[in-house]
VMD Tcl script that draws the C-alpha trace (Angstrom):
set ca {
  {-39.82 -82.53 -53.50}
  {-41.98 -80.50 -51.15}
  {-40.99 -77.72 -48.56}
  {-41.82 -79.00 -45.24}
  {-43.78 -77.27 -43.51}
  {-41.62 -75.60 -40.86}
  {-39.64 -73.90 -43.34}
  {-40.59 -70.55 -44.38}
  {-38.85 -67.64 -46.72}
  {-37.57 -65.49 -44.67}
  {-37.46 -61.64 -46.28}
  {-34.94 -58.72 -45.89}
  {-35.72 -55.40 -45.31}
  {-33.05 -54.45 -47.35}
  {-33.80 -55.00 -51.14}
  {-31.72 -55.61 -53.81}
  {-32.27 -52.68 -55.60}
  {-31.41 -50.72 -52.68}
  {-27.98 -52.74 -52.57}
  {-27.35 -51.88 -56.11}
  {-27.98 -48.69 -55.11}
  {-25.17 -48.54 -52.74}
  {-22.97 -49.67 -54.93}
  {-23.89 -47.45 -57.93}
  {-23.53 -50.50 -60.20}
  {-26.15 -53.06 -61.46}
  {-25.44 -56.63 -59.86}
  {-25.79 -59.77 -62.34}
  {-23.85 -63.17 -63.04}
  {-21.06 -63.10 -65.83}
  {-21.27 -67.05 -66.66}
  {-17.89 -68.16 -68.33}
  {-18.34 -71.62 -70.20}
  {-16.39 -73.44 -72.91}
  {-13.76 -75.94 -72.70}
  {-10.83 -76.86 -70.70}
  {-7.56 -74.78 -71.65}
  {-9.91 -72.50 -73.12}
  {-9.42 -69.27 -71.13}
  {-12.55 -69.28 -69.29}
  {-10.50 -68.53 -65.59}
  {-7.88 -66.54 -67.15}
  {-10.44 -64.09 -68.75}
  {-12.82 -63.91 -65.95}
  {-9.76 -63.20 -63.39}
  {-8.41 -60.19 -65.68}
  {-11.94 -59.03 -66.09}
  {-12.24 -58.70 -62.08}
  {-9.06 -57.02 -61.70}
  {-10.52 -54.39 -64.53}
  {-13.82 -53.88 -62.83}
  {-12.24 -53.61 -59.43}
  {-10.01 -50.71 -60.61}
  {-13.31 -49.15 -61.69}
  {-14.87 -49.25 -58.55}
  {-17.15 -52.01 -59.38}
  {-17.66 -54.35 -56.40}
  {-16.99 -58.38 -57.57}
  {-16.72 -61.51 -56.76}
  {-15.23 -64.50 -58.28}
  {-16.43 -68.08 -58.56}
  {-14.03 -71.10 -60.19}
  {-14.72 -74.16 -60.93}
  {-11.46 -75.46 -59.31}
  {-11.75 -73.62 -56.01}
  {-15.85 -74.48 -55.35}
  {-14.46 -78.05 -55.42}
  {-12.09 -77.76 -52.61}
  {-14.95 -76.73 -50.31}
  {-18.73 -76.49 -51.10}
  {-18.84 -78.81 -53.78}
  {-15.21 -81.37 -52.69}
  {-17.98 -84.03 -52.36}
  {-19.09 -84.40 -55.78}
  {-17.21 -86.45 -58.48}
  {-17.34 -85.48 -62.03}
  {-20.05 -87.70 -63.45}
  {-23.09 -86.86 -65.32}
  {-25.24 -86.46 -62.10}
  {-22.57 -85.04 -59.66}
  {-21.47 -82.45 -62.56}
  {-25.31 -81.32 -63.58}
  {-25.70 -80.78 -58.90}
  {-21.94 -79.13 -59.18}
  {-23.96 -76.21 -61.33}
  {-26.93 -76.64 -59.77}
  {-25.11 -75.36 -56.61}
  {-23.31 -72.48 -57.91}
  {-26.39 -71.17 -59.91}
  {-28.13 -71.17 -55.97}
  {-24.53 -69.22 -55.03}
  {-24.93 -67.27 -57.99}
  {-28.23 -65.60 -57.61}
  {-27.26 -65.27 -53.81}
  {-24.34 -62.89 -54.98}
  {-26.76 -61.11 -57.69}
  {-29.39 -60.41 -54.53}
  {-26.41 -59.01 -52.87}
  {-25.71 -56.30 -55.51}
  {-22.50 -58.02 -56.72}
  {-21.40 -58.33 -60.19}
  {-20.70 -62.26 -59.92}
  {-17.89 -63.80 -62.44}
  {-18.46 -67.46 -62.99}
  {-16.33 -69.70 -64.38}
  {-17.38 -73.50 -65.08}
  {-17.06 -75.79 -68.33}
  {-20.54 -76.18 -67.50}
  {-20.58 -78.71 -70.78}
  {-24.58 -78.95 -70.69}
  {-26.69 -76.43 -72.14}
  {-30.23 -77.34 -70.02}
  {-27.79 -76.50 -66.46}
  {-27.25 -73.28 -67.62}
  {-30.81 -72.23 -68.90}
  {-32.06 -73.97 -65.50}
  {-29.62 -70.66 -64.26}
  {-30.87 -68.55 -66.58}
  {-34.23 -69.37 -65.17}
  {-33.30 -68.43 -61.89}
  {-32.31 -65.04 -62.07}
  {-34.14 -62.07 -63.32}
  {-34.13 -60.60 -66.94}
  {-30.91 -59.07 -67.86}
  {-29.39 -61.01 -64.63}
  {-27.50 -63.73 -66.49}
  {-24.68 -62.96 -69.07}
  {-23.91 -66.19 -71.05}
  {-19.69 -66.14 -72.26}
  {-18.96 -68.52 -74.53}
  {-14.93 -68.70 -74.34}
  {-14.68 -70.75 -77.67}
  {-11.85 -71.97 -78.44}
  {-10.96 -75.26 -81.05}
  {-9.89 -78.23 -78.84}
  {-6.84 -78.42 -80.98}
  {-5.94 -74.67 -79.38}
  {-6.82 -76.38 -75.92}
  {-4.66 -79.22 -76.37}
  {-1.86 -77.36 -76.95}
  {-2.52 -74.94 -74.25}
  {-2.97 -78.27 -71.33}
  {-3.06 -75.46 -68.86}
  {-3.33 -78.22 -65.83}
  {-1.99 -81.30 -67.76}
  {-5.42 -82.62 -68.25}
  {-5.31 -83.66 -71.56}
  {-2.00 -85.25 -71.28}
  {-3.48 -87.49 -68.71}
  {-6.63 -88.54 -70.78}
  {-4.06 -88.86 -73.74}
  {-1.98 -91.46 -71.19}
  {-5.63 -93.25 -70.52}
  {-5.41 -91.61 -66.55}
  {-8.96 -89.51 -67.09}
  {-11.96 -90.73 -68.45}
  {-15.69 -89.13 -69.22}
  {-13.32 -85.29 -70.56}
  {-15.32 -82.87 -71.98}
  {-14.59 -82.13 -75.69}
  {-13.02 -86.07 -76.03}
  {-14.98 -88.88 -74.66}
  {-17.96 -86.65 -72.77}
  {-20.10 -83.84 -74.35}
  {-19.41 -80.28 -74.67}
  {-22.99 -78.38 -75.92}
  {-21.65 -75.09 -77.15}
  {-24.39 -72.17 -76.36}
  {-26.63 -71.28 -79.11}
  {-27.36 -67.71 -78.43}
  {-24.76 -66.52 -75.47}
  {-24.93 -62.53 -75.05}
  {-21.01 -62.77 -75.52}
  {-18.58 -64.58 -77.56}
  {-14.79 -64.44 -77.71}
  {-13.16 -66.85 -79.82}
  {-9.32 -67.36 -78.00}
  {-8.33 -68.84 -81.09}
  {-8.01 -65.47 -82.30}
  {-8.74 -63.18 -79.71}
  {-6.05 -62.23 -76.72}
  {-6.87 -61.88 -73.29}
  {-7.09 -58.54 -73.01}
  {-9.38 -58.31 -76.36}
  {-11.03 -60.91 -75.15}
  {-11.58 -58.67 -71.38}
  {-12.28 -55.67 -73.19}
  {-15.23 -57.31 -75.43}
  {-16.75 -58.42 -72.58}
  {-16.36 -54.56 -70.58}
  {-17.46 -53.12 -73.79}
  {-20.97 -54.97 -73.53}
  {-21.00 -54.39 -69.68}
  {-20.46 -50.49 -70.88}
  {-22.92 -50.36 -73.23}
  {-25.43 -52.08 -71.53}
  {-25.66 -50.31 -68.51}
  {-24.06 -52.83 -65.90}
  {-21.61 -50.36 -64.74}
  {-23.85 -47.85 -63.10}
  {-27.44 -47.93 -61.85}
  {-29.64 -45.73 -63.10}
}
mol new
graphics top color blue
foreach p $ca { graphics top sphere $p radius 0.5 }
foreach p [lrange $ca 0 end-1] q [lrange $ca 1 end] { graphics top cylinder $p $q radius 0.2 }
display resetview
């Protein structure tokens, strides 16, 4: 759909460069996906904690809380659940332009949402997590009771049971919780932050 005409981009005269420079730390979206009961917000909220220590200025997006505000009026169909990402990619790249290292975390079961997020950002901007996990593991786990409910026929369309979970095909970071705790899992992900240069701007 076209622009109309009376809308215009607007530009700051601060940069985001010069943000990142403030903050002597590279800004980009950590993007936690995999199942439900996986670990996705448990990981991603440990991870914040580590970076904050560090001096590294966050913030943190979840699936649950985005629904009790910005996104409370979409349901969890195919359509509402494809604008649900849609939405936080936009929020997303908004937190990347403002030098923040942004920590995502969102089933996010389709892989075309999250390359459409991919697309948005910059090179190096988007760090794909898969948080694999069997859905035997998340079963067990039922961190909200979810899968008791679809097991008592009280949720419909789940991902990983009667809806589709596509699993990433080339993520920059995988931690299997199967195997992996949550601090291994934390400290995988800090050691590619490390290495690649996330933690300071050169």
């Amino acid at each position: 759909m076209d622009e109309p005409e009376n809308i215009k981009w607007h530009y700051s005269k601060v940069a985001k460069e010069q943000r990142r420079d403030l903050n002597n730390h590279k800004s980009a979206v950590v993007w936690f996906t995999g199942l439900s009961g996986s670990g996705k917000s448990t990981i991603s909220v440990e991870l914040e904690k580590e970076l904050h220590q560090l001096g590294i200025r966050t913030y943190h997006l979840d699936g649950d809380n985005v629904r009790h505000g910005l996104n409370k009026d979409l349901g969890f169909g195919p359509d509402d659940r494809k604008e649900n990402i849609r939405r936080i990619g936009e929020v997303s790249k908004l937190m990347v332009e403002a030098g923040l290292l942004t920590l995502a975390a969102f089933i996010s079961p389709y892989c075309a949402d999250r390359d459409e997020i991919r697309k948005m950002m910059e090179s190096g901007e988007f760090i794909e997590v898969f948080v694999d996990a069997s859905i035997e593991t998340c079963k067990s786990r039922d961190p909200k009771g979810l899968y008791k409910k679809v097991r008592a026929g009280e949720i419909t369309g789940f991902t990983g049971i009667d809806a589709p979970y596509e699993a990433p095909v080339n993520p920059e970071i995988t931690v299997n919780t199967d195997q992996k705790s949550v601090e291994e899992s934390v400290q995988t992900i800090m050691s590619y932050l490390k290495t690649k240069g996330y933690l300071i701007n050169d």
